[in-house]
C-alpha positions, 0 to 999 in steps of 0.5 A: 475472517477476522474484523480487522483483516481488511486494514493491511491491504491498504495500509501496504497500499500507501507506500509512497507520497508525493509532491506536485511536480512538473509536466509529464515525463517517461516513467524513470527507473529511480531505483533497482536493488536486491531484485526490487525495481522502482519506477517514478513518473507522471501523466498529462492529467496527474501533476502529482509524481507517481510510482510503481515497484515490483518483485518476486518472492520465493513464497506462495501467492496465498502466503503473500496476500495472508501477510498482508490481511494478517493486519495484527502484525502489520505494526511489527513491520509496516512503517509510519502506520500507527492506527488503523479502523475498519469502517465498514466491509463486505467481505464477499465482495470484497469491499472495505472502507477504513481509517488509517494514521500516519505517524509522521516524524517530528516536526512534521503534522501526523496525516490521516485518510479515509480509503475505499478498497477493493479487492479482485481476483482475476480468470488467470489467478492474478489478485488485484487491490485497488484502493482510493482516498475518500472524503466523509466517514470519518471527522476531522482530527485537529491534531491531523492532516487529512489526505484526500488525494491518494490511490494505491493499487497491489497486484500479486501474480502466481509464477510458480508453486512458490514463487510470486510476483508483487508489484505495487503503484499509485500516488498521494499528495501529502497536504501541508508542508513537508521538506523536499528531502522527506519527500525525495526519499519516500518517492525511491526509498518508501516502495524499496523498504516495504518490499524488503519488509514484506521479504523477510517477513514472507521468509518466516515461519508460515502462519497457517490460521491466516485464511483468505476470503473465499472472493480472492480464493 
């Protein structure tokens, strides 16, 4: 498996960031289109709003997750992700540690997080990713803001020979300030885009050198 084929699983993870907000609420279907479903809500112990979106592509699942583990061409497709490092991982247990640059668009202040992975596959064959922001590893930029609230979690689950069910939820704080209609449209749009993103991609012609690691097989 090649260095860097941890780095788009957590990069895939980030989809969406987040301000504080008020009490808890139910989760609330913001957005449904092109068979993609986008849910935003809170808990009691999170004042920061959360999301969680789902679809199914017409693909197979190994196909699905190799997209996301072909990290060299996650810059063709993966929006605000400019830089990515591999800090550490063990692929047999499917553990990874990485660095990752959000390229935000002027005036605001790129942002950047350190992010613990791990990866899993399940007796019924479902493949989970859970990711969290970690302090340490890595110095701070002065040119960036460092994110230390985010999770991120990725299930993908095998419907049929090429059909696939993905969904994806967490939360992020985006530190500093950043304008209400910047936030407001990643909360809905940022899940939405990156599931179309991965349709298209998913409907390309298949690389056949992607491989995945022998925990999630």
């Amino acid at each position: 498996m090649n260095n860097k084929s941890w780095i788009l699983v957590c990069t895939l993870g980030f989809n969406s960031l987040m301000v504080h907000a008020a009490p808890a609420t139910d989760a609330k279907l913001s957005l449904e289109k092109n068979n993609i479903k986008v849910w935003t809500y809170q808990t009691e112990n999170n004042p920061i709003i959360q999301y969680k979106a789902e679809t199914t592509f017409d693909a197979p699942l190994d196909q699905a997750v190799g997209l996301i583990l072909n990290v060299e061409h996650a810059p063709k497709w993966v929006p605000y992700v400019s830089e990515t490092k591999v800090l550490s991982r063990d692929d047999k247990k499917g553990e990874f540690i990485l660095y990752m640059v959000l390229d935000f668009p002027f005036p605001l202040k790129d942002r950047d997080v350190v992010i613990k992975g791990k990866m899993s596959k399940a007796n019924n064959g479902i493949i989970s990713i859970k990711n969290n922001a970690i302090t340490g590893y890595y110095p701070a930029q002065k040119e960036r803001l460092r994110l230390n609230k985010y999770e991120g979690d990725w299930t993908f689950q095998k419907l049929g020979t090429n059909k696939v069910k993905v969904t994806t939820s967490g939360y992020a704080d985006p530190a500093g300030s950043i304008p209400l209609s910047f936030v407001n449209m990643f909360v809905q749009q940022q899940p939405y885009q990156m599931l179309m993103k991965m349709k298209m991609e998913l409907q390309k012609p298949v690389n056949s050198s992607m491989k995945l690691p022998e925990i999630l097989k």
